[in-house]
N, C-alpha and C positions, 0 to 999 in steps of 0.2 A: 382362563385364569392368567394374571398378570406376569410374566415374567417376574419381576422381584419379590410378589408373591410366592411366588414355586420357589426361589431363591431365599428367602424369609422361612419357610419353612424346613430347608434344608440346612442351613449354615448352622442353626443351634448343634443337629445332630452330627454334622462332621465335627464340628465343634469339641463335644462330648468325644466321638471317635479318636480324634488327636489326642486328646487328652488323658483315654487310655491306653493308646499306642504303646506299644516298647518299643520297638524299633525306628531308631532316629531318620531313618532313610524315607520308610512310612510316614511319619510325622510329616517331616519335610512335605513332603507329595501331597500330605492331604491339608497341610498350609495355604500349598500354593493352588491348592483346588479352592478353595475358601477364598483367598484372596481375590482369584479370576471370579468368584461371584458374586463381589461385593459391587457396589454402582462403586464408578471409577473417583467418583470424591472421597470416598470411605475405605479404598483400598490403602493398604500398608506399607512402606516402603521397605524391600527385604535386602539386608545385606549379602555380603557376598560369601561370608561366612554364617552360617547359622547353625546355634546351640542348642542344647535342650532349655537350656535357663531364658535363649531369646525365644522359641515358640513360646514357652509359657510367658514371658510378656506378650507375646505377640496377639495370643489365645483372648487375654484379658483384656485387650485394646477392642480387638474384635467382638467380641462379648458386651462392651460397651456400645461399639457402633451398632450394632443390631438391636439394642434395646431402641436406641432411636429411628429404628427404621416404621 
C-alpha cells in the first residue's frame, strides 16, 4: 500500500482526534503529527504562537486539502 494511501487513511482520524482533544498541548502534537503527513505541497504554515481558535482553522484547511487528495 502506497505511503499517502496509509497517510489518506489516517489524517481524517487524527483529524477527528484534534478536534476532540481538551488539552491544548495535545492538540498541538497531534497538529504537527498531521502536518508531517500531509505531501509537502499541502502542508500548512504553523506560527509560532498557536491557539485553539488557529488549530481549528488550521483543522478546516486540512480537511479541505485531504478531500482533494
Amino acid at each position: 500500500m502506497a505511503t499517502t494511501t496509509i497517510h489518506h487513511s489516517i489524517i481524517p482520524r487524527l483529524v477527528e482526534d484534534c478536534h476532540n482533544e481538551l488539552d491544548i498541548d495535545r492538540k498541538i502534537h497531534i497538529l504537527f503529527k498531521i502536518n508531517s503527513l500531509l505531501p509537502k505541497s499541502y502542508c500548512i504554515d504553523m506560527p509560532s504562537l498557536i491557539t485553539d481558535h488557529y488549530i481549528d482553522t488550521a483543522l478546516y484547511q486540512i480537511e479541505k486539502k485531504v478531500h482533494r487528495l
